[in-house]
N, C-alpha and C positions, 0 to 999 in steps of 0.2 A: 593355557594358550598364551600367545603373545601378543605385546601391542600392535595394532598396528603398523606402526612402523616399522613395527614389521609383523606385518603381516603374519602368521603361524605354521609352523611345517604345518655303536647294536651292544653253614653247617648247621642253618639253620630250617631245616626245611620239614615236610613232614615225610619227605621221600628222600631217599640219599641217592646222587648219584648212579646211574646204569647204564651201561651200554647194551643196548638192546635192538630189534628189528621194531622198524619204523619210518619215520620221515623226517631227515633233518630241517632246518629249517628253510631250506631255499631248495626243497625235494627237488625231485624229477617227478613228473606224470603232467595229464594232460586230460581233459576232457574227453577225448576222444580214446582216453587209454593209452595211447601213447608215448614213450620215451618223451622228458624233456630233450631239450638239443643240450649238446654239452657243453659246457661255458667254452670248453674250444673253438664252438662252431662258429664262423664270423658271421653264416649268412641266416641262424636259426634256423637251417632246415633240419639240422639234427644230424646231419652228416660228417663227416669227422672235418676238422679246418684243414686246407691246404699246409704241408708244411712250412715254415716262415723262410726257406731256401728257394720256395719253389716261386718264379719270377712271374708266373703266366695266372697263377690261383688253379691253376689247371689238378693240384693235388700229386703230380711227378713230382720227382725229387731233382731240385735242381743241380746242374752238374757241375762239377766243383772246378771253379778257372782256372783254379791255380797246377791243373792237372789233364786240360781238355787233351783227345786225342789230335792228333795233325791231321792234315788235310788227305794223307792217303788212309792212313787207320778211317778215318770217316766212311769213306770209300769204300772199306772193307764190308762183307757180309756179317749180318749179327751177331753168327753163332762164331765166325770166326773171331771176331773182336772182343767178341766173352771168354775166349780160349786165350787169345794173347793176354788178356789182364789176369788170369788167373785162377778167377772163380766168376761162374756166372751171378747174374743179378737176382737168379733165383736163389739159390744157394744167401746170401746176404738179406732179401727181402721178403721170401717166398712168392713172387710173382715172378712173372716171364718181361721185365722190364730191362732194357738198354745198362750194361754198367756203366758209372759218369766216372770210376777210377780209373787215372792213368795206366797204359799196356806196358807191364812190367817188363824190361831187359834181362830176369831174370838175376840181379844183382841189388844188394843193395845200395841204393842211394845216401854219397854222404850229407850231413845239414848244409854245406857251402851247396852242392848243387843245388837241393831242395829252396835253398833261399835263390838261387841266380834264376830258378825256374820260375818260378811263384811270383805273382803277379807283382810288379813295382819294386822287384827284389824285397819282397816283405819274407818272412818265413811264415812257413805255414805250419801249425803247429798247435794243437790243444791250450787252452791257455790255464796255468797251473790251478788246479784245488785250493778253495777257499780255507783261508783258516777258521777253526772255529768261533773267534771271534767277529771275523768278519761275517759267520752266518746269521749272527745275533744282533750284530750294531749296526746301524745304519751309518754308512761315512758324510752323507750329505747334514743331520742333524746329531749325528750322535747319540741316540735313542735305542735304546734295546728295541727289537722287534719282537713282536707277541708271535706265539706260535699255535694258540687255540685258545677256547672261552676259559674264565678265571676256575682254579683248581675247584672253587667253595660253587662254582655253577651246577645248579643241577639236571640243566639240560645241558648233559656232553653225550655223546655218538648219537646215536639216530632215536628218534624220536618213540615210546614206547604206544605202539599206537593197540592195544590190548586194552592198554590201563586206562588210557586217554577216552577210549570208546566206554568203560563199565564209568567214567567221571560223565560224561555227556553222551548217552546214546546214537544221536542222531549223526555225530561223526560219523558213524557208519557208513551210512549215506552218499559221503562224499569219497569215502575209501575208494583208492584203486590200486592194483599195483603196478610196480615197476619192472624193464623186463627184465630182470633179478630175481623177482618175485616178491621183495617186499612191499609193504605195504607203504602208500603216500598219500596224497589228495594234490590234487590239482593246482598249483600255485598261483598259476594264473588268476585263477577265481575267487574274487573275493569274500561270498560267500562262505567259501570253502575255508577261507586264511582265518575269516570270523568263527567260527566253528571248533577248529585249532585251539586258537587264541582263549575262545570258555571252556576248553577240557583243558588248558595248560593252565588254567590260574584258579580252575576248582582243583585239578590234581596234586599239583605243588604247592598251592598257597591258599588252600585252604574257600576262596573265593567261589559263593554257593549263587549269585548271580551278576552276571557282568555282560554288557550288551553296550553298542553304538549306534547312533544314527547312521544309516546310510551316507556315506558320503566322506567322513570324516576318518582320520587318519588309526590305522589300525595296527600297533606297532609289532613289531619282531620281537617277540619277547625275549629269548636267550641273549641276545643284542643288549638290549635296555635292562635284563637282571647284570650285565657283566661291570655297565657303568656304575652301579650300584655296589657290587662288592669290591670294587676298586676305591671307590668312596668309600668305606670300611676300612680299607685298609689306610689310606690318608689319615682318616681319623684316629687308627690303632697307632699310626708311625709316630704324629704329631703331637708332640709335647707341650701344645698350646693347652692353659686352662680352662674350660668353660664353667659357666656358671650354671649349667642345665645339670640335673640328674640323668635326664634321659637327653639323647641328642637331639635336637629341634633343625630341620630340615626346609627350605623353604623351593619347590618347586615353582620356577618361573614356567610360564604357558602349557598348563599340566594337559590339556585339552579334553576333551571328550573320553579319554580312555582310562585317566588317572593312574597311568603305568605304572611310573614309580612311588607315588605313595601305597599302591599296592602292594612292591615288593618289598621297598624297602622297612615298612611298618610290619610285615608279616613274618620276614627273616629276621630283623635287627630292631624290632620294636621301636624304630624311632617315630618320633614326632613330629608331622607332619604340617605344612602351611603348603595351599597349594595357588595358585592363580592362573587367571585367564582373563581374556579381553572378551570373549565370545559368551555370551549372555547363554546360547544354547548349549557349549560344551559344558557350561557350570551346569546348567540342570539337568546338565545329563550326569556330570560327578556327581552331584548331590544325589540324584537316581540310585547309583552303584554302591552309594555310600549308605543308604536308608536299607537298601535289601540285606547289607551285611555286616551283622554286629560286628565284628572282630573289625571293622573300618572305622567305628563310629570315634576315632580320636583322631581321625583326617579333619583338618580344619581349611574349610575352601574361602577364598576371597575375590573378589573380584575387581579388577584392575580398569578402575572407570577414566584415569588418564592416558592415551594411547600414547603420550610422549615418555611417560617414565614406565621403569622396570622394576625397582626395587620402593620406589617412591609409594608412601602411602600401601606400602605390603608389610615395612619396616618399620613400626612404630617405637618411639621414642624410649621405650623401658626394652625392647627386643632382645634379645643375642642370639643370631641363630650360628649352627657350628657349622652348616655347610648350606650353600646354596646350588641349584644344580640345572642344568636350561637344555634343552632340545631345539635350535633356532632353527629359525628357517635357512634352507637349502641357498634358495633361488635367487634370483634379484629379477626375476620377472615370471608370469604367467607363462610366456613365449619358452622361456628355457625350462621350468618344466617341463614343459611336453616333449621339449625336445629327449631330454632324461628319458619321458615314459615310452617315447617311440622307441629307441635305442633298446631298453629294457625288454619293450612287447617284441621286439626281434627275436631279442634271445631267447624268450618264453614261448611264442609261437609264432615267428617268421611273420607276422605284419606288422607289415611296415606305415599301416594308415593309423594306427589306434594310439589315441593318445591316454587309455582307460589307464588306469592305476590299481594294481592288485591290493596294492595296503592302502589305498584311500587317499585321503586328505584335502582339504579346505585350501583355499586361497593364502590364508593368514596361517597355515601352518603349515606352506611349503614358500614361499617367497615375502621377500620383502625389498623395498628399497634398497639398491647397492647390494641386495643379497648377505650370506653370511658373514664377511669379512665388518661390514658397515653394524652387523648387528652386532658383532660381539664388540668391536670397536667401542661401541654406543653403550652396553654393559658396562664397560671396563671402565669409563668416562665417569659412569654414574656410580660404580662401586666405592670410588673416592670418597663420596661423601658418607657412606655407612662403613669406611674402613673400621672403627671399635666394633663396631655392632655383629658382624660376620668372623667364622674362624677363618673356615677357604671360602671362594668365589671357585665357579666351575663353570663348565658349557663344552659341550661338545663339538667337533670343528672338524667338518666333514673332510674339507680339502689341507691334504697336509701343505699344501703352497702356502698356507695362511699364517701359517704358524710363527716366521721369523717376522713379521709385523707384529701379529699379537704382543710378540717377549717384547720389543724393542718398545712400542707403547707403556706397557708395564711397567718394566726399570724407569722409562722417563716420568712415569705419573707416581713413582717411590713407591712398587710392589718390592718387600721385602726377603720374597720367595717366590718362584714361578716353578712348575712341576705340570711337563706333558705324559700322559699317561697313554703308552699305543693296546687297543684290542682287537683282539683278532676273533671272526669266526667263517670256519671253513676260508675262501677265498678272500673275502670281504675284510678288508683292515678298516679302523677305524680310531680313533684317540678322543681324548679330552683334555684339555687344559686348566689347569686349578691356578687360582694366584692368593695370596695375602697379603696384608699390609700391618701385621702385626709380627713382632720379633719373637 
């Protein structure tokens, strides 16, 4: 977990990769049985979203300006004004709706007309196919875009919920399907997400007990396995020496879940230092850590000055090769919920709740200034452990943050900076690594 100040908030396995019937990680179902709404829907009722032409939200298709009928054509009867255009609205949409395409002359039109017509003498016109590189980079950062979780993830397509259930029985329980037929659980409910969460980390990683308090943040695993083999791979790239035989890892604000020393000690046997500000999320890692031998070289500390991050975690003989942070989101209380009402739309159309399906603490969703102030605050303090650290890391939810980030680094003599984007299903997400050694 993290200080205070802030306060605390996506080959080596013993299962390979499958694609299978199951439940990805941000399923559909519902308590009720249910379809989720589809991340289309704006209003969570589960109904398909108006399309983004249509003016009124009414769900019509809006009629295209640049082509409206005249004032007599208006005039005209339905069926007749589906005949002058050419082909009825049914014929193009399968319903019995109004066509919005201009009543063909039976000629074609050359592009100077087409442009003198069209609204503000613009033309109107498909606007050309991306090239392929343009479906990869980003022009505003220059950044490859990710396209799905890291190739070494071994939760890719849908969730294998067979295997999941003979790993923890009682998943069953919350099993429901979709109306596909596959099988899901409820996303909404948290119990349900916890349930998930211990057949995903006794199935793949071997983890024979893992549990949270109520209340505290319950993460997304395939998410937080992707920032991990990404960090694998910095460290395979990087030509930096270390003095470790084995990689030593120091997890800022691990909380109550101990995510990544979980995975990353399980897949990559590295060596783990984990910290937290929250006296309850430590005994609750220490908890996770007693039930299961294959953990017992997770080393936990706890982080008794709420002003430092690395301070007093980094002792004087140290070198760790990577460090790695989960910060908080928010810069307030108020703006989470905001987050979770938005969210509780999508998942089941209310609009009053501010519940949180994954959970979390005060100090492990907001802090002062929010994210931009913490990692700032990171980056300030990593100067002075620059020998001691290979990369600096943290993940940085909003990519608006990003061209501050870099521009602080270069001014504080970061000698390398590397944004790393991941993607799963809808959901983009990155991380930012920096060093200060050559």
């Amino acid at each position: 977990m993290i200080p205070v100040t802030k306060p605390v908030d996506s080959a080596a396995s013993d299962s390979a990769p499958k694609k299978v019937s199951g439940a990805s990680l941000y399923g559909s179902g519902s308590a009720s049985g249910k379809a989720r709404p589809d991340a289309s829907s704006a209003d969570g009722t589960g109904k398909a979203r108006p399309d983004a032409s249509s003016a009124d939200g009414t769900g019509k298709a809006r009629p295209d300006t640049s082509s409206a009928p005249s004032r007599e054509q208006r005039k005209a009867p339905y069926k007749d004004r589906n005949a002058e255009s050419g082909a009825s609205a049914s014929d193009r949409s399968g319903s019995r709706k109004p066509s919005s395409g201009k009543p063909s002359s039976g000629k074609p039109s050359s592009g100077k007309d087409a442009a003198a017509k069209a609204p503000y003498g613009q033309k109107s016109k498909k606007p050309p196919a991306r090239r392929d590189d343009e479906k990869t980079t980003s022009a505003l950062y220059g950044e490859v875009k990710p396209e799905g979780l890291h190739p070494r993830n071994v939760h890719q397509g849908r969730y294998d919920m067979a295997a999941l259930v003979v790993a923890v029985p009682e998943l069953e329980y919350f099993l429901q399907a979709n109306p596909r037929g596959e099988q899901t659980i409820d996303f909404s409910d948290n119990n349900a997400v916890v349930c998930l969460n211990k057949a995903l980390l006794k199935h793949h990683y071997g983890v024979q007990q893992w549990s949270i308090l109520a209340g505290f943040l319950c993460p997304p695993i395939p998410g937080r396995a992707d920032y991990v083999h990404y960090l694998a791979d910095l460290l395979t790239e990087s030509a930096k020496p270390s003095v470790n035989a084995t990689p030593r890892v120091l997890d800022i604000g691990t909380g109550a879940n101990l995510i990544y020393p979980i995975i990353g000690s399980s897949v990559y046997g590295w060596q783990f230092t984990a910290t937290d500000v929250d006296a309850t999320a430590i005994r609750n890692a220490h908890a996770i850590i007693s039930a299961n031998p294959a953990l017992q070289s997770i080393n936990i500390l706890m982080q008794r000055n709420s002003e430092k991050l690395f301070g007093g975690m980094i002792r004087p003989d140290d070198y760790f090769d990577l460090t790695l942070c989960n910060p908080p989101f928010f810069a307030s209380q108020k703006e989470a919920e905001a987050q979770a009402r938005r969210k509780w739309r999508n998942l089941k159309g209310d609009k009053a709740s501010v519940k949180r399906n994954f959970g979390g603490q005060g100090n492990e969703l907001w802090c002062e200034g929010g994210e931009l102030a913490f990692i700032k605050r990171m980056i300030h303090e990593s100067v002075e452990f620059s020998a001691q650290v290979g990369w600096f890391s943290s993940l940085v939810s909003a990519h608006d943050h990003l061209p501050a980030l870099k521009q602080l680094l270069r001014k504080l003599g970061a000698t390398d900076i590397k944004t790393v984007p991941m993607a799963q299903g809808q959901k983009v997400s990155r991380f930012i690594a920096w060093t200060f050694q050559a």
